[in-house]
Backbone as CSV, one residue per row, in Angstrom:
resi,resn,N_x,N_y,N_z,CA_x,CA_y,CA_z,C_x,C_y,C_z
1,UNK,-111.775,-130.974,41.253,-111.666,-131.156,42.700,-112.248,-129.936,43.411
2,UNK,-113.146,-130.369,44.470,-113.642,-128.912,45.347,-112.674,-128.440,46.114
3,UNK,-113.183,-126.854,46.369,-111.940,-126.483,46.651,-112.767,-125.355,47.809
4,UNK,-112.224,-125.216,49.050,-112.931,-124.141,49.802,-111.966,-123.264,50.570
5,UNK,-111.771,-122.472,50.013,-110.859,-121.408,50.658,-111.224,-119.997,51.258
6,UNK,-110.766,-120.801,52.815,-110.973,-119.132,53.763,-110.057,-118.090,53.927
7,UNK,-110.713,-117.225,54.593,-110.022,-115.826,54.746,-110.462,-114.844,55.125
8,UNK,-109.842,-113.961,55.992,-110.340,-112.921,57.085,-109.769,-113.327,58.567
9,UNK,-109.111,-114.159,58.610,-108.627,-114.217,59.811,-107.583,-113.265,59.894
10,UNK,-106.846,-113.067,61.551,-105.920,-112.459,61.958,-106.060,-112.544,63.559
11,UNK,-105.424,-111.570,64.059,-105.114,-110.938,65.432,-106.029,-109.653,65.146
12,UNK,-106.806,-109.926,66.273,-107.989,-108.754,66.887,-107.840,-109.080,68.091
13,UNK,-108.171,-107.680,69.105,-108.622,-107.249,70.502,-109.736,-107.619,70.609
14,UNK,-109.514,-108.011,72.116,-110.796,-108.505,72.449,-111.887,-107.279,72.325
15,UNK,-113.164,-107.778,72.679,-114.284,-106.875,71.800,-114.209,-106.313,70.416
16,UNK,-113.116,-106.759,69.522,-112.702,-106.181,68.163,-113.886,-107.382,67.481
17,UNK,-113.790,-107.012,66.093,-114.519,-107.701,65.042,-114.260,-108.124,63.704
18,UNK,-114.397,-109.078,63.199,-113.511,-109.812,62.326,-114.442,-110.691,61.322
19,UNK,-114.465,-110.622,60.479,-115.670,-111.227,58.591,-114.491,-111.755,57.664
20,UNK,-115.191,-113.431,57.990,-114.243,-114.566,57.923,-114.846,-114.697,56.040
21,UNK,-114.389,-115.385,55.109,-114.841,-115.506,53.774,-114.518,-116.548,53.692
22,UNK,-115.147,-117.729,52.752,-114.869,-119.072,52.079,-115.554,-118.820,50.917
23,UNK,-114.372,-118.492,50.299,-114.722,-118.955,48.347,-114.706,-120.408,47.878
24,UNK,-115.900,-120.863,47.589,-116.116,-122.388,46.909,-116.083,-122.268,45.744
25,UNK,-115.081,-123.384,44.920,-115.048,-123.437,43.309,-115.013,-124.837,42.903
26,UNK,-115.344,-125.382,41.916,-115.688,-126.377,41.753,-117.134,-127.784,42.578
27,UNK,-118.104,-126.886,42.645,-118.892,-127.096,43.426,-120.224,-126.365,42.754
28,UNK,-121.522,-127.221,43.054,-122.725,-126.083,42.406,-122.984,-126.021,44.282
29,UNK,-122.487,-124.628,44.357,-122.434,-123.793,46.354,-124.216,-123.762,46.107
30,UNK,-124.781,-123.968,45.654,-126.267,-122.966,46.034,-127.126,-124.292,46.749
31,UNK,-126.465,-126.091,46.181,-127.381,-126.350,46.843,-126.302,-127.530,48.226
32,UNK,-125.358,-126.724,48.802,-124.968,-127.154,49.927,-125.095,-126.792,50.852
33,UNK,-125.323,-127.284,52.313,-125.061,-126.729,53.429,-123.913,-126.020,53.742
34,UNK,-123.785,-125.100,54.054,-122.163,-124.691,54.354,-122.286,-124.282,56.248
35,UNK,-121.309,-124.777,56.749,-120.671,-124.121,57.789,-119.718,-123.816,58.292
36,UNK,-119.597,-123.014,59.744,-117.944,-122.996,60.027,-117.816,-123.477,61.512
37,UNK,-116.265,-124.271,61.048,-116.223,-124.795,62.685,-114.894,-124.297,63.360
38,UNK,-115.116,-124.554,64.356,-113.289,-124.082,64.926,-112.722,-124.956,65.691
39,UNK,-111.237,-125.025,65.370,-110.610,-125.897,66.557,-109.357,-125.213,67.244
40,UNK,-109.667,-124.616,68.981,-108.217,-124.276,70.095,-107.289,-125.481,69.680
41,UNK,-106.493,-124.812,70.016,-105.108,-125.676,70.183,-105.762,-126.846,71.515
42,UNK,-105.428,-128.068,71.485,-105.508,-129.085,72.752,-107.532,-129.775,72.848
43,UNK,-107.857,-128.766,71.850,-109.395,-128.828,71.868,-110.204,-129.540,70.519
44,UNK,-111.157,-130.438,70.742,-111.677,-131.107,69.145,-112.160,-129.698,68.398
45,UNK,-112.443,-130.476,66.986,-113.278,-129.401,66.425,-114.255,-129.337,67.000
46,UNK,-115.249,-127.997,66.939,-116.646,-127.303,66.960,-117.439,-127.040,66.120
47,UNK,-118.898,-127.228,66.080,-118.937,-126.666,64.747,-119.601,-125.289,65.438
48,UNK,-119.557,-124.042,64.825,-119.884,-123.084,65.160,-121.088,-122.252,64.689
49,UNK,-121.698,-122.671,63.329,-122.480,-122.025,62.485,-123.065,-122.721,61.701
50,UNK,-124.109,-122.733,61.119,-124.631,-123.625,59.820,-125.220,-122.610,58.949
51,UNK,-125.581,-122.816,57.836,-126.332,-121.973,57.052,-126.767,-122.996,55.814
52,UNK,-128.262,-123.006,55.773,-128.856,-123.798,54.857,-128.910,-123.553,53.539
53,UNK,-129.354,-124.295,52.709,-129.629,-123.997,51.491,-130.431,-123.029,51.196
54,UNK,-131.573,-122.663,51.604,-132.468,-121.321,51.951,-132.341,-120.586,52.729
55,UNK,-130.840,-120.413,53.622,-130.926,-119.351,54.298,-131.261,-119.713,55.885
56,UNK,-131.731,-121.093,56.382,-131.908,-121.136,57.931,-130.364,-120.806,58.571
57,UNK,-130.778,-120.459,59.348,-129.270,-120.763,60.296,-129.387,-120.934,61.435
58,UNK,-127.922,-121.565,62.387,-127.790,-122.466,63.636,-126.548,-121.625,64.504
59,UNK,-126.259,-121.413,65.468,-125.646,-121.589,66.368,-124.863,-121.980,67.469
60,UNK,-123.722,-122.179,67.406,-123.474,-122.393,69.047,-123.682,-121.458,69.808
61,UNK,-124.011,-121.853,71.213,-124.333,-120.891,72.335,-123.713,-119.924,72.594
62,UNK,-122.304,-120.228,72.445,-121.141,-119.295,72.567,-120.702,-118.482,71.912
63,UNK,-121.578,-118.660,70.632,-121.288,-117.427,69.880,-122.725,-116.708,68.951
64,UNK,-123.739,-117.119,70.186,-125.301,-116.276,69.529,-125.309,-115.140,70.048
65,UNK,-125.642,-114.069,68.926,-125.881,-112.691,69.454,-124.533,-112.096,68.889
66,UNK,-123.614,-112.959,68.872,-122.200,-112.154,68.734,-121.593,-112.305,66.972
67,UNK,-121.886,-113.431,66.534,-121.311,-113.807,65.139,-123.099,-114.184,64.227
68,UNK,-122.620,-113.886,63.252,-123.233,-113.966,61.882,-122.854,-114.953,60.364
69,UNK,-123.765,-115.721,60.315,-123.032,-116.542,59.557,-124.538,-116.079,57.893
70,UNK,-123.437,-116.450,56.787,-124.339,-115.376,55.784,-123.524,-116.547,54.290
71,UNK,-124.644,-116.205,53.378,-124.314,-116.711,51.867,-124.478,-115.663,50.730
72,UNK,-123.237,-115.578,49.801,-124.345,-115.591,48.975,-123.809,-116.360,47.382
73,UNK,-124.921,-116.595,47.339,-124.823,-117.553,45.878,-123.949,-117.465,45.085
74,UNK,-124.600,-116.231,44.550,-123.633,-115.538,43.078,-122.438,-115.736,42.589
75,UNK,-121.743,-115.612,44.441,-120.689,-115.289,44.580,-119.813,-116.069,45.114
76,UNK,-120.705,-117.881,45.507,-119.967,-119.334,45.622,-119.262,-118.763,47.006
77,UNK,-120.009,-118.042,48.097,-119.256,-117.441,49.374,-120.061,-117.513,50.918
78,UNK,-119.423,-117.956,51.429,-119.919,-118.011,52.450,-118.976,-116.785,53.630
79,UNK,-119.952,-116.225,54.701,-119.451,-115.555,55.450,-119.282,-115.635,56.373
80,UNK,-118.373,-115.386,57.499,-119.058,-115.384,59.384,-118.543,-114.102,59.721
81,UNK,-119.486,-113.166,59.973,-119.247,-111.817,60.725,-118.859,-112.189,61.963
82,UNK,-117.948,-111.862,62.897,-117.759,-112.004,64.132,-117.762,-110.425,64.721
83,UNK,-118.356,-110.195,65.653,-118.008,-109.263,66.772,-118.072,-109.584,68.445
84,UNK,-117.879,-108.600,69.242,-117.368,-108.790,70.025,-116.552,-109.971,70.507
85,UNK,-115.243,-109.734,70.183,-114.569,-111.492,69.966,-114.035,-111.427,71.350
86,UNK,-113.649,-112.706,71.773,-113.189,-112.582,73.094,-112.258,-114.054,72.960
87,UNK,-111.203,-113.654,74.173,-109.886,-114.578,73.966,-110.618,-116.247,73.584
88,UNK,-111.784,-116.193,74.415,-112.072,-118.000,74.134,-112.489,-118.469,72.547
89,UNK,-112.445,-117.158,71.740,-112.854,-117.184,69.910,-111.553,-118.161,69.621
90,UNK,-110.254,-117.925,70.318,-109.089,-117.570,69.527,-109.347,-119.242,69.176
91,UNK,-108.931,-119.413,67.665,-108.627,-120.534,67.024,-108.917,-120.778,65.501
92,UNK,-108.542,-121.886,65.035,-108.141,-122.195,63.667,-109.748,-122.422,63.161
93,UNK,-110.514,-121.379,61.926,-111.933,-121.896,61.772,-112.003,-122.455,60.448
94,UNK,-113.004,-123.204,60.434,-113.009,-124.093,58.963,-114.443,-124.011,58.280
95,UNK,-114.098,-123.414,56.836,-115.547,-123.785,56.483,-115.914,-125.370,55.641
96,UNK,-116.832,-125.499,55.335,-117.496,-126.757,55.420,-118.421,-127.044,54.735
97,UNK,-118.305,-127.795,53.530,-119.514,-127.962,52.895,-120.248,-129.220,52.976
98,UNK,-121.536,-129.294,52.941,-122.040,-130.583,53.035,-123.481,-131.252,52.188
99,UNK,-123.597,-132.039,51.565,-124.978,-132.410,50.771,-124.761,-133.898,50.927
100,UNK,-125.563,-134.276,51.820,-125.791,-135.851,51.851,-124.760,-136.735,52.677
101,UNK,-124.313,-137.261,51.857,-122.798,-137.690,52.344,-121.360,-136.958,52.169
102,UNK,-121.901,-136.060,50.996,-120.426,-135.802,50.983,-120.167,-134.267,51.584
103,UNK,-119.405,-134.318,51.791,-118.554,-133.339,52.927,-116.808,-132.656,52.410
104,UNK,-116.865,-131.290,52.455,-115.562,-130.691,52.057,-115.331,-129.793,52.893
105,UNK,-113.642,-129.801,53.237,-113.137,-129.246,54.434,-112.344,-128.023,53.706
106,UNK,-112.524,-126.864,54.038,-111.072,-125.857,53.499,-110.434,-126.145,54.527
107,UNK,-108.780,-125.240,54.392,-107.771,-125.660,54.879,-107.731,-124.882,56.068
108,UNK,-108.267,-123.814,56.561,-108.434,-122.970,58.000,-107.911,-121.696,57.986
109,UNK,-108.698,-120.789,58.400,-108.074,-119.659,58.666,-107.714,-118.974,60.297
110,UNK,-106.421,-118.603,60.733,-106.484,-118.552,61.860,-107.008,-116.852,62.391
111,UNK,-107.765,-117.230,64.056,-108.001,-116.142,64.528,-107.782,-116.212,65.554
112,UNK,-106.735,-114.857,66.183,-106.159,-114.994,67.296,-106.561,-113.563,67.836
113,UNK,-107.750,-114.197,69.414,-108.032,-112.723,69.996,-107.298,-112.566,71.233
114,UNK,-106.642,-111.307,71.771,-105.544,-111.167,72.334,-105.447,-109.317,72.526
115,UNK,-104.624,-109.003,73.438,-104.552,-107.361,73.740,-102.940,-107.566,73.794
């Protein structure tokens, strides 16, 4: 069974910075899409990031310039650097794997930005 487990969340200040991790096991990670999405409380999911099989990557608007989304193989891991976070970050993010049809959800890591 695939399995995608995040981590790096917490409570950060606003303008603070925060490098989210999803370890994939049971999975060959090198030839999936991976991304991360987030969902506020009262709000659908988002997706926030993509990162291709070679390395393209995508954006939401709301978080270009500010977050980094990164792989690496070896190591079945996907990353999202976040900086300058600001209260509208705050929420539950998910990474995400995808090839074709099929699709795997980890269970979420929360990030709550706040002073």
């Amino acid at each position: 069974q695939v399995q995608l487990e995040e981590s790096g969340g917490g409570l950060v200040q606003p303008g603070g910075s925060l490098r989210l991790s999803c370890a994939a096991s049971r999975i060959t990670f090198s030839i999936y899409a991976m991304g991360w999405y987030r969902q506020a409380p009262g709000n659908q999911r988002e997706l926030v990031a993509t990162i291709s099989t070679g390395g393209s990557t995508t954006y939401v608007d709301s978080v270009k310039g500010r977050f980094t989304i990164s792989r690496d193989n070896a190591k079945n891991t996907v990353y999202l650097q976040m900086n300058s976070l600001k209260p509208e970050d705050t929420a539950v993010y998910y990474c995400n794997a995808k090839r074709f049809v099929m699709t795997y959800w980890g269970k979420g890591t929360l990030v709550t930005v706040s002073s």
